[in-house]
N, C-alpha and C positions, 0 to 999 in steps of 0.2 A: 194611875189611870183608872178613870172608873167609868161606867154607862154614861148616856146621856140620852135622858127622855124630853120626846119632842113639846110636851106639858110642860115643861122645866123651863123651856127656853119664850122667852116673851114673844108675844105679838106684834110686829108692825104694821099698824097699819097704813097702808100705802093711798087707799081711795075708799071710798065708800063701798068697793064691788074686789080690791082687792086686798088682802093680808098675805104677811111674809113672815115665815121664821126662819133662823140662819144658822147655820154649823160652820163655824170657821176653822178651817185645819190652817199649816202652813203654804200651803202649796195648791191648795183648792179650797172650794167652797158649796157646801151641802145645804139645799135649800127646800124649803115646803111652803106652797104657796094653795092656797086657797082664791078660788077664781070665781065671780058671779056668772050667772051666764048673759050673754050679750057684751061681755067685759070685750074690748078691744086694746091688744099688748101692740101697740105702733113699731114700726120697722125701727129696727137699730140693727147694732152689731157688736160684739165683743170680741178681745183676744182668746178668751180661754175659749176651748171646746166644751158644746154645750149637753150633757146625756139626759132626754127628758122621760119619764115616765109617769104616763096617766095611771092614778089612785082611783078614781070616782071620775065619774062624767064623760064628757068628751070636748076636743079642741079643735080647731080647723091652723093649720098652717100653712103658711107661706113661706118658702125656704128658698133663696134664691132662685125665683119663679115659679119655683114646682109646690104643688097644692098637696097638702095630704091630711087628712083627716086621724084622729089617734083617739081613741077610745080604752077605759078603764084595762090594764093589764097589757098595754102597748106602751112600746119606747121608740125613739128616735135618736140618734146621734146628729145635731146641729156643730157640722164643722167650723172650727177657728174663722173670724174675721168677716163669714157668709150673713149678706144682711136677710134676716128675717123680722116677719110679725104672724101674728096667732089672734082669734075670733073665740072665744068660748060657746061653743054650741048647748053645753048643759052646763049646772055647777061644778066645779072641778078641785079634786084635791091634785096635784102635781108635784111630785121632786126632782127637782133639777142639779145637778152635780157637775159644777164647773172644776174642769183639769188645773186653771189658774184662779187663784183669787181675784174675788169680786170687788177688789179694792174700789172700784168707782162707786156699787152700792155703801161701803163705808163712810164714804168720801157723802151721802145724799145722792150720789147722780141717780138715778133711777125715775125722769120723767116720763117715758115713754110707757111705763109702768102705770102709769097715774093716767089715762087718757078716756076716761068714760063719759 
Protein backbone atom coordinates (compact mmCIF):
# COMPACT_ATOMS: atom_id res chain seq x y z
CA UNK A 1 0.00 0.00 0.00
CA UNK A 2 1.38 3.27 -0.62
CA UNK A 3 0.05 7.15 -0.97
CA UNK A 4 -1.87 8.39 -3.54
CA UNK A 5 -1.50 12.16 -4.67
CA UNK A 6 -4.32 13.82 -6.22
CA UNK A 7 -1.54 15.15 -9.30
CA UNK A 8 -0.99 11.33 -9.88
CA UNK A 9 -4.49 10.66 -10.73
CA UNK A 10 -5.66 12.05 -14.30
CA UNK A 11 -8.20 14.71 -15.21
CA UNK A 12 -11.63 14.17 -16.45
CA UNK A 13 -12.90 16.35 -18.03
CA UNK A 14 -16.53 16.40 -17.88
CA UNK A 15 -17.53 19.96 -19.64
CA UNK A 16 -15.87 22.98 -20.43
CA UNK A 17 -16.82 24.33 -16.66
CA UNK A 18 -16.29 20.94 -15.10
CA UNK A 19 -13.36 18.36 -14.17
CA UNK A 20 -13.37 15.25 -12.16
CA UNK A 21 -10.63 13.26 -10.43
CA UNK A 22 -11.50 9.88 -8.83
CA UNK A 23 -10.35 7.48 -5.97
CA UNK A 24 -11.75 4.33 -6.26
CA UNK A 25 -11.69 1.95 -3.12
CA UNK A 26 -13.98 -1.22 -3.03
CA UNK A 27 -16.76 -0.02 -1.39
CA UNK A 28 -16.79 3.78 -2.03
CA UNK A 29 -15.69 6.30 -4.17
CA UNK A 30 -13.38 9.45 -3.30
CA UNK A 31 -13.85 12.24 -5.52
CA UNK A 32 -12.43 16.09 -6.46
CA UNK A 33 -14.01 17.96 -8.58
CA UNK A 34 -13.23 21.26 -9.76
CA UNK A 35 -16.58 23.53 -10.55
CA UNK A 36 -16.64 26.99 -12.75
CA UNK A 37 -18.84 29.26 -11.28
CA UNK A 38 -22.38 29.61 -12.76
CA UNK A 39 -21.74 25.71 -13.42
CA UNK A 40 -25.22 24.13 -13.07
CA UNK A 41 -25.11 20.06 -11.45
CA UNK A 42 -29.00 19.10 -12.63
CA UNK A 43 -31.25 17.11 -10.18
CA UNK A 44 -30.40 13.50 -10.06
CA UNK A 45 -30.04 11.01 -7.38
CA UNK A 46 -27.87 8.11 -6.40
CA UNK A 47 -27.72 5.09 -4.18
CA UNK A 48 -24.63 5.79 -2.13
CA UNK A 49 -24.67 8.38 0.47
CA UNK A 50 -23.24 11.41 -0.51
CA UNK A 51 -20.37 13.59 2.05
CA UNK A 52 -19.60 16.90 0.30
CA UNK A 53 -17.04 19.37 1.42
CA UNK A 54 -16.33 22.85 -0.02
CA UNK A 55 -12.24 23.28 -0.65
CA UNK A 56 -12.34 26.93 -2.40
CA UNK A 57 -15.48 28.77 -3.41
CA UNK A 58 -19.01 28.26 -2.68
CA UNK A 59 -22.16 26.16 -3.83
CA UNK A 60 -25.81 26.66 -3.69
CA UNK A 61 -27.96 23.47 -3.00
CA UNK A 62 -30.97 21.99 -3.50
CA UNK A 63 -31.52 18.90 -1.41
CA UNK A 64 -34.70 17.51 -1.49
CA UNK A 65 -36.37 20.94 -1.46
CA UNK A 66 -34.31 22.48 1.13
CA UNK A 67 -31.79 25.35 -0.11
CA UNK A 68 -28.50 25.63 1.63
CA UNK A 69 -25.76 27.47 0.68
CA UNK A 70 -21.99 25.73 1.64
CA UNK A 71 -18.90 27.76 1.36
CA UNK A 72 -15.05 26.99 1.64
CA UNK A 73 -14.41 24.69 4.99
CA UNK A 74 -18.30 23.41 5.07
CA UNK A 75 -19.70 19.96 4.56
CA UNK A 76 -22.95 18.46 3.96
CA UNK A 77 -24.02 14.94 4.29
CA UNK A 78 -26.63 14.19 1.03
CA UNK A 79 -28.63 11.11 2.16
CA UNK A 80 -28.94 7.82 -0.10
CA UNK A 81 -31.39 7.99 -3.07
CA UNK A 82 -32.59 12.13 -1.91
CA UNK A 83 -32.87 13.90 -5.33
CA UNK A 84 -30.66 16.87 -5.35
CA UNK A 85 -29.03 19.52 -7.75
CA UNK A 86 -26.20 22.40 -6.77
CA UNK A 87 -25.58 26.17 -8.65
CA UNK A 88 -21.92 27.14 -8.13
CA UNK A 89 -21.95 30.63 -6.75
CA UNK A 90 -17.99 31.04 -6.97
CA UNK A 91 -15.16 28.70 -8.56
CA UNK A 92 -15.20 25.67 -6.55
CA UNK A 93 -12.74 22.87 -5.54
CA UNK A 94 -15.10 20.16 -3.86
CA UNK A 95 -14.56 16.46 -2.49
CA UNK A 96 -17.14 14.24 -2.52
CA UNK A 97 -16.92 10.70 -0.79
CA UNK A 98 -19.47 8.36 -1.88
CA UNK A 99 -20.25 5.30 0.87
CA UNK A 100 -20.98 3.03 -2.44
CA UNK A 101 -19.21 2.97 -5.53
CA UNK A 102 -19.91 5.22 -8.36
CA UNK A 103 -20.16 2.42 -10.66
CA UNK A 104 -22.47 4.58 -12.98
CA UNK A 105 -19.71 7.31 -13.25
CA UNK A 106 -17.52 4.10 -14.62
CA UNK A 107 -20.07 3.04 -16.51
CA UNK A 108 -20.01 7.18 -18.44
CA UNK A 109 -23.24 7.93 -16.77
CA UNK A 110 -22.52 11.18 -15.50
CA UNK A 111 -24.86 13.56 -17.68
CA UNK A 112 -26.41 15.67 -15.32
CA UNK A 113 -22.79 16.63 -14.68
CA UNK A 114 -22.38 17.88 -18.13
CA UNK A 115 -25.26 20.61 -18.09
CA UNK A 116 -23.85 24.17 -18.77
Amino acid sequence: MKPVIWEDISVERISDSVQRRVLWGDKGTFAQLTLASSTHVAKHRHLAEQFTCIIKGAIRLNVDGQEVLLKAGEMLVIPANVEHEAWVVEDCVVWDFFTERRDDWQEGINQYLDSD
